[in-house]
C-alpha positions as CSV (number, residue, x, y, z in Angstrom):
1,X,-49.6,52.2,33.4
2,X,-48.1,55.0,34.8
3,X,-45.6,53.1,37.0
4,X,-44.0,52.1,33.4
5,X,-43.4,55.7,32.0
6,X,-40.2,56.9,31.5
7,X,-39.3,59.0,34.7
8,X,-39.0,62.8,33.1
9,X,-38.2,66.0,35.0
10,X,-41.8,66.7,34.8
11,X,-43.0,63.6,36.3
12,X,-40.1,64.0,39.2
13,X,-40.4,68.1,40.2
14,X,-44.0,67.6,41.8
15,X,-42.5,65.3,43.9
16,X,-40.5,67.7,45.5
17,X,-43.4,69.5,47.1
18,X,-44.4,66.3,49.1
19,X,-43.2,65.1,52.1
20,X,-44.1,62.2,54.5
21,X,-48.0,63.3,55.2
22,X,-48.6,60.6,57.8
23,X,-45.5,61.5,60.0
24,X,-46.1,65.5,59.2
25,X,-49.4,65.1,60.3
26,X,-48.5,63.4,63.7
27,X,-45.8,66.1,64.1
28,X,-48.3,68.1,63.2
29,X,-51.0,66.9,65.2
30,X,-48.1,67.5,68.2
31,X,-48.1,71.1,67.6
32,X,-51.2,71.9,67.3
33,X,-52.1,70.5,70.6
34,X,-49.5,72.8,72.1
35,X,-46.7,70.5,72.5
36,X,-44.1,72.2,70.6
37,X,-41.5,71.2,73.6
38,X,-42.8,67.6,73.2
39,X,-41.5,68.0,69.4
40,X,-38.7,69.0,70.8
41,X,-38.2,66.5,73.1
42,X,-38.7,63.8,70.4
43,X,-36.1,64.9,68.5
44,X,-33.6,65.2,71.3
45,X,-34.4,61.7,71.8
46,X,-34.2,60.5,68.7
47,X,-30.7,61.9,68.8
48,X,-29.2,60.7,71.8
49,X,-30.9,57.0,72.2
50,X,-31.1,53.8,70.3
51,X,-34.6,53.0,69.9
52,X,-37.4,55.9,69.6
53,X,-40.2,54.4,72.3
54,X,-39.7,55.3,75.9
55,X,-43.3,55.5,77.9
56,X,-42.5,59.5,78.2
57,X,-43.3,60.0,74.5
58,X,-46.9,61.5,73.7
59,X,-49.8,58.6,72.9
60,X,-49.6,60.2,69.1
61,X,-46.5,59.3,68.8
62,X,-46.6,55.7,70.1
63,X,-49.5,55.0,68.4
64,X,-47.8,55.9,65.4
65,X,-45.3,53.9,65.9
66,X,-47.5,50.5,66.4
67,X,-49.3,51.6,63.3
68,X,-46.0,51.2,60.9
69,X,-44.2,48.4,62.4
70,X,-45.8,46.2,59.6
71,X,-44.0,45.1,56.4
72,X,-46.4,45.9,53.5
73,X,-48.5,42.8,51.7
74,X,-46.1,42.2,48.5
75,X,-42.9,42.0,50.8
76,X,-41.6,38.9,49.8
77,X,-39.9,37.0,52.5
78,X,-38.2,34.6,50.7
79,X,-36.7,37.5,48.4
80,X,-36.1,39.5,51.3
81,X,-34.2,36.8,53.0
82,X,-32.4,36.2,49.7
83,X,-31.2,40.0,49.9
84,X,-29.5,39.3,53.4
85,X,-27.3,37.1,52.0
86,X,-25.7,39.4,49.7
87,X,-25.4,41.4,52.5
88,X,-23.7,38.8,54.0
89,X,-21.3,38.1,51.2
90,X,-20.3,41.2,50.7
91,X,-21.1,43.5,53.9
92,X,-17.2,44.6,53.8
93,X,-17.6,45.9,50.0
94,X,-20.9,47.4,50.4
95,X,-19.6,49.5,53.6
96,X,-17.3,51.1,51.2
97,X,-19.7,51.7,48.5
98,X,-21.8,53.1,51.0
99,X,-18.5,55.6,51.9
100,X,-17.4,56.4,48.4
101,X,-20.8,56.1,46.0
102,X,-24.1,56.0,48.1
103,X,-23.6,59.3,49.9
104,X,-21.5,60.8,47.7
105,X,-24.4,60.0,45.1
106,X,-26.6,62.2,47.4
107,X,-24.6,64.5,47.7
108,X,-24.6,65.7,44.3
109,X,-28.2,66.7,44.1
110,X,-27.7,70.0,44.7
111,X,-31.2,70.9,46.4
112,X,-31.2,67.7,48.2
113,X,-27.6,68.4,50.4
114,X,-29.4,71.5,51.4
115,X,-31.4,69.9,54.6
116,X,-27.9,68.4,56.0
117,X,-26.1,71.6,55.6
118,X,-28.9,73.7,57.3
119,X,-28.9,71.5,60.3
120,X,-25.1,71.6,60.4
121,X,-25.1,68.3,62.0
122,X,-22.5,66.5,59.5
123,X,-20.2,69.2,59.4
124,X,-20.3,69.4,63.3
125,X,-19.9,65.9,64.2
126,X,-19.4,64.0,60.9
127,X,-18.9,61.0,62.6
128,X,-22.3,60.5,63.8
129,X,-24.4,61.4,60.9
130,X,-22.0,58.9,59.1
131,X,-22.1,56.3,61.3
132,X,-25.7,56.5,61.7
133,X,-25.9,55.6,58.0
134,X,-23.6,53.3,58.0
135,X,-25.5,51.6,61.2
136,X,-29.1,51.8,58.9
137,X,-27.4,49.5,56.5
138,X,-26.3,46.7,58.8
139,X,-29.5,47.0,61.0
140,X,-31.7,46.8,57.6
141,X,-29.9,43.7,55.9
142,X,-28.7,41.8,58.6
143,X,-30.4,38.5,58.9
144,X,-34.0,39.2,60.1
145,X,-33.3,43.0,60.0
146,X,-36.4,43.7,58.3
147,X,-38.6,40.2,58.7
148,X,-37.5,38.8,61.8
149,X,-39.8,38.9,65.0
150,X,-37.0,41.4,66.8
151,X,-36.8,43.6,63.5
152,X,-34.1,45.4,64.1
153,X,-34.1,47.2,61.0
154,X,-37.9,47.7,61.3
155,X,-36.9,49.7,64.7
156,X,-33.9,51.7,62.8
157,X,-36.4,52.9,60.2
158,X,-39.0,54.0,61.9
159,X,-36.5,56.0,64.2
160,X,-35.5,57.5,61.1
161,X,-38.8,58.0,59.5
162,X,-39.8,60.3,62.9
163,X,-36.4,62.3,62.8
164,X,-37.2,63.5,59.0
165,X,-40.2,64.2,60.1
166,X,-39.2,66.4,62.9
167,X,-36.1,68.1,60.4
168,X,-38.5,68.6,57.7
169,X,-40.5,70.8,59.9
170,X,-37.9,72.4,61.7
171,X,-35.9,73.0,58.3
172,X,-38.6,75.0,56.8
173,X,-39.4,77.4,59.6
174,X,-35.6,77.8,59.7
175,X,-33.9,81.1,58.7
176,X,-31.9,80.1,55.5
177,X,-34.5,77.3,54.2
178,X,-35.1,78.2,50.6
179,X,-38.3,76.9,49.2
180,X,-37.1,76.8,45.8
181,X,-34.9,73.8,47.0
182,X,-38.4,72.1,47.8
183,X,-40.1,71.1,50.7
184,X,-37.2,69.4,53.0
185,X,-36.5,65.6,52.6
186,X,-38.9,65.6,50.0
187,X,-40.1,62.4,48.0
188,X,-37.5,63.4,45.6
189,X,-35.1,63.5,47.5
190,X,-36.0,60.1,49.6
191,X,-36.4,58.2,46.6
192,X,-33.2,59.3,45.4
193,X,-31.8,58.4,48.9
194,X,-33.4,54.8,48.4
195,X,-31.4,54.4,45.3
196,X,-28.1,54.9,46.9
197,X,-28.8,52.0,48.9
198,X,-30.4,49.8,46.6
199,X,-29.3,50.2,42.6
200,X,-26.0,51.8,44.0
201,X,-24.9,48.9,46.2
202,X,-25.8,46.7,43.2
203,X,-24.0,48.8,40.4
204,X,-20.8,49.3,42.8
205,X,-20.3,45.8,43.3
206,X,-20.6,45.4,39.5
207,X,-17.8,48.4,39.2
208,X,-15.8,46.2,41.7
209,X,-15.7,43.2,39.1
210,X,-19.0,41.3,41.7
211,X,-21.2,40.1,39.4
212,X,-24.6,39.0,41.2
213,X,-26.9,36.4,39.6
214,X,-30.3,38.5,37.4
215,X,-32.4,37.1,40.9
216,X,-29.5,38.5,43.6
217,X,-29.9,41.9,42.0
218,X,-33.7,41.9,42.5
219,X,-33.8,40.4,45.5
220,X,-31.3,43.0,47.0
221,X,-33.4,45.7,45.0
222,X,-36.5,44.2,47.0
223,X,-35.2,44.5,50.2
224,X,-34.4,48.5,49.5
225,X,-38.0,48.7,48.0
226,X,-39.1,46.9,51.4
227,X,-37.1,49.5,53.7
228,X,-38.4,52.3,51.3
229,X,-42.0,51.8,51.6
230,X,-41.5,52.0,55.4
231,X,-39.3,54.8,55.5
232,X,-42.5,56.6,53.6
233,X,-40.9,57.0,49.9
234,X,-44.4,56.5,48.2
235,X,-45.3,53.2,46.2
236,X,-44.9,54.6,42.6
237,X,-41.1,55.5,43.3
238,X,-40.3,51.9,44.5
239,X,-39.1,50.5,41.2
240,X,-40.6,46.9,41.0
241,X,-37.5,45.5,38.9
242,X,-33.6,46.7,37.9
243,X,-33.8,48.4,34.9
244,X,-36.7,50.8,36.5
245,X,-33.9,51.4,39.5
246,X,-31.9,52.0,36.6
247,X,-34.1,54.9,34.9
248,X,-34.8,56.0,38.1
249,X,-31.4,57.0,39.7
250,X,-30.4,58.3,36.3
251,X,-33.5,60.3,36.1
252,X,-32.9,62.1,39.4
253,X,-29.4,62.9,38.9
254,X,-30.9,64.4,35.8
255,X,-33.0,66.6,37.5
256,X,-31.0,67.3,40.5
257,X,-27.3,66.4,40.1
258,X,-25.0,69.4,40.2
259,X,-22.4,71.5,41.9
260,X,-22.8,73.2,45.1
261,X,-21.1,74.4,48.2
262,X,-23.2,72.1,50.3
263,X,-22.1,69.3,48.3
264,X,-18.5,70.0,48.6
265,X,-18.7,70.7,52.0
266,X,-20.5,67.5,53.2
267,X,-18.0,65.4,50.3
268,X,-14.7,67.0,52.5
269,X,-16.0,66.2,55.8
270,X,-16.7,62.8,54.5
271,X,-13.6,62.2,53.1
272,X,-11.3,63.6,56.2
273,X,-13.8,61.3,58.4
274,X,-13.1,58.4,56.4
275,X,-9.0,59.3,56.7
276,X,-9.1,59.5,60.1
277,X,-10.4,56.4,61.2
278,X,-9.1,53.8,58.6
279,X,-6.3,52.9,60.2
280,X,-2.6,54.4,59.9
281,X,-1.6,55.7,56.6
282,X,-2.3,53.0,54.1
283,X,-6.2,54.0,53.0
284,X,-6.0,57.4,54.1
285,X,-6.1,58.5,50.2
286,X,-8.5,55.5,49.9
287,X,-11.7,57.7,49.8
288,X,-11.2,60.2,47.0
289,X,-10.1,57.8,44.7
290,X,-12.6,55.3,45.1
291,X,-15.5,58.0,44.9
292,X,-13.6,59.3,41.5
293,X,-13.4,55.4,40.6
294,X,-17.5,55.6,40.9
295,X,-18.8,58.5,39.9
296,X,-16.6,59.1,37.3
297,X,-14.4,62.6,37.3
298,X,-17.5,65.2,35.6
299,X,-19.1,64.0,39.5
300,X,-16.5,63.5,41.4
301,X,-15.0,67.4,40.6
302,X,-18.5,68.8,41.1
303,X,-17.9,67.4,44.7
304,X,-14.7,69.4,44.9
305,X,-12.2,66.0,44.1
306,X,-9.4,67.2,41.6
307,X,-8.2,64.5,39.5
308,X,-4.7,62.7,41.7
309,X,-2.5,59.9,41.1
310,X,-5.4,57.2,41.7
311,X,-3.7,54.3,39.3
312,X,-0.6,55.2,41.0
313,X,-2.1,55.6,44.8
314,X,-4.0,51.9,43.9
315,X,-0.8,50.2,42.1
316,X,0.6,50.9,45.8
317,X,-2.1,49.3,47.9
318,X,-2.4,46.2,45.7
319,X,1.0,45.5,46.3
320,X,0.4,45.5,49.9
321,X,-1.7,42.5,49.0
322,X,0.7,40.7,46.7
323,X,-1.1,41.5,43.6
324,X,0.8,42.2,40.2
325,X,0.4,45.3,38.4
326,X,-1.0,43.6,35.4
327,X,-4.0,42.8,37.1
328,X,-4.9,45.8,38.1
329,X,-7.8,46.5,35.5
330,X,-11.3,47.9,35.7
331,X,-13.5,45.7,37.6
332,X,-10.5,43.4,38.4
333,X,-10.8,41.0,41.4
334,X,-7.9,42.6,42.6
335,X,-9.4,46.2,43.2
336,X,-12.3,44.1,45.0
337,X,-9.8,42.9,47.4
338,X,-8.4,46.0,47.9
339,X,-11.8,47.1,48.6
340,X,-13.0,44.6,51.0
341,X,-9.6,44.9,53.3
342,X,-10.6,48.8,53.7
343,X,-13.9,47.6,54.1
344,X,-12.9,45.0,57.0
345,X,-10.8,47.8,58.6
346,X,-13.8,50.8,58.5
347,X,-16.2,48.0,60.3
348,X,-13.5,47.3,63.0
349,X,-12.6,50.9,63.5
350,X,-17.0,51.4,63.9
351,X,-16.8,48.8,66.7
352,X,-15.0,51.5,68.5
353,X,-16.6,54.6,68.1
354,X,-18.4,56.5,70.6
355,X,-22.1,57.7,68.8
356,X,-22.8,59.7,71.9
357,X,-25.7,59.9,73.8
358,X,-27.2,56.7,75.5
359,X,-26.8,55.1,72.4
360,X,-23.7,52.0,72.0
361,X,-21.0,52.0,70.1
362,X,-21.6,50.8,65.9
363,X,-23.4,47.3,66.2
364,X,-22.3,44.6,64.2
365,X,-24.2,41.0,64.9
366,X,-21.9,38.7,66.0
367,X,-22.3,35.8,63.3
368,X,-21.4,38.5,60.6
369,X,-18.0,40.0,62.3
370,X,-17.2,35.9,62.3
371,X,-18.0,35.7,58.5
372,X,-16.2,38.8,58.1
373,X,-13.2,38.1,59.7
374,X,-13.8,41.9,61.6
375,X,-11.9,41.3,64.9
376,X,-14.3,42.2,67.8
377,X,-13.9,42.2,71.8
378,X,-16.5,39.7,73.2
């Protein structure tokens, strides 16, 4: 079968001239009716609130909406709910990873950072694109995120799913887009995405010394491949097992992976955002050694991250937490510690952000923040 080939730069490139075509076509649909400002509108709306369905938006839009609110017929509930409690586990770690692997990892596909420097949202207000990843993660594998009756997830992707929609055709009739780089937020690059979430999370809780059981791994990779399929990454680049998440992400940073001056720029806002809100001193170095810790320092310099005193920089925040020296080894428990405490400390510093618009402050449920120990004002 074709699903079983080896993914080759040949197989991947023709992906890049695809895009979403059932939420192109409705964005489409929008303009051709004349309701270019309604385009408009829905992406200022999608900006500035929560959820993407207030009674002003066109019929075409609603409609679409209803239309992909369903999970698709081999989700797995049971796998899916097995998923969550990774999350649950290790939420703290995974916000991290998320920080200093999953969008660094995107960052290095050199075509792919393109779309976020064009719109110059990250670099303007780095704090909300960031947060508004970091929010897609907790809404998507919280507890009944993506199977539960309230969905919350199901409502965060589609709200995502329309606002690529509307970037990917405002990016290309932008001055500055470059078709060589594709067409914007194309399959590639979405499945790539996916696989910052999904075989990312999973291999950087392996580099933090978290081994999960053969079935965790999957059923965390199944959640991903749930989300995925929603988000519109198409079904042959939703890798049914681990070791074709594996070939996968390798094969794309393959094809894609390499310097650029978009990658460094999004990698330096990321980094000073990160600083700035962990608190006081202690982690504010945190973030360009733990992406050099992950991506390994070929990757990590593409970015822009010189090689620093990271076993000196670590040896110091261990010992804030009573650990020796000695046990400071690669995939140590004790670097997982370290990991969840800055972990713990990002989520609590999110509870207090402002996101702008009508939208609330980062949402964390409340059971979790209890299993997390992440103080919270009730």
């Amino acid at each position: 079968m074709t699903a079983d080939l080896p993914w080759t730069n040949e197989r991947l490139h023709p992906y890049r001239e695809i895009g979403d075509p059932p939420a192109d076509e409705m964005v489409a649909a929008l303009v051709q009716d004349g309701k270019v400002p309604a385009v408009n509108a829905l992406m200022q709306h999608l900006v500035q609130n929560e959820f993407p369905i207030p009674e002003s938006l066109p019929e075409a839009v609603r409609s679409y909406i209803d239309r992909t609110d369903d999970l698709p017929e081999w989700a797995d509930r049971a796998r899916i709910e097995a998923g969550e409690r990774v999350f649950v586990r290790y939420g703290p770690h995974l916000a991290v990873i998320l920080h200093c692997y999953s969008l660094p990892f995107c960052y290095l596909a050199s075509n792919g950072a393109q779309v976020l420097n064009l719109t110059d949202r990250l670099e303007s207000n780095p704090t909300r694109r960031i947060l508004e990843t970091a929010q897609l993660l907790m809404d998507v594998m919280q507890p009944g995120g993506l199977a539960g009756p309230k969905g919350r997830g199901r409502r965060t992707i589609q709200k995502v799913r329309l606002m690529h929609a509307a970037v990917r055709r405002m990016a290309r009739q932008a001055p500055g887009w470059n078709m060589a780089w594709g067409v914007p937020i194309n399959q590639e690059d979405l499945a790539g995405t996916l696989m910052s979430f999904s075989w990312v999370g999973v291999d950087g809780l392996k580099k933090l010394g978290l081994e999960l059981s053969a079935d965790d791994r999957e059923a965390y990779l199944h959640c991903w491949n749930v989300a995925g399929w929603m988000l519109g990454v198409q079904r042959e680049l939703l890798p049914g097992n681990e070791a074709r998440a594996t070939d996968l992400a390798q094969a794309v940073a393959r094809h894609q992976f390499g310097p650029s001056p978009a990658g460094r720029d999004l990698t330096s806002a990321l980094v000073k955002q990160t600083a700035y809100h962990l608190p006081g001193n202690v982690f504010q170095d945190l973030a360009p050694v733990m992406i050099r810790y992950f991506l390994g320092e070929q990757w990590a310099s593409w970015l822009g991250l010189q090689p620093g005193p990271s076993f000196e920089l670590l040896t110091g925040l261990l010992r804030l937490l009573d650990v020796r020296v000695s046990e400071l080894v690669v995939g140590s428990r004790a670097l997982s510690r370290l990991v969840e405490l800055a972990g713990r400390k990002f989520l609590e510093a999110a509870l207090f952000i402002e996101r702008g618009g009508n939208r609330p402050s980062f949402a964390i449920p409340q059971e979790l923040r209890q299993v997390w120990g992440v103080n919270w004002v009730g």
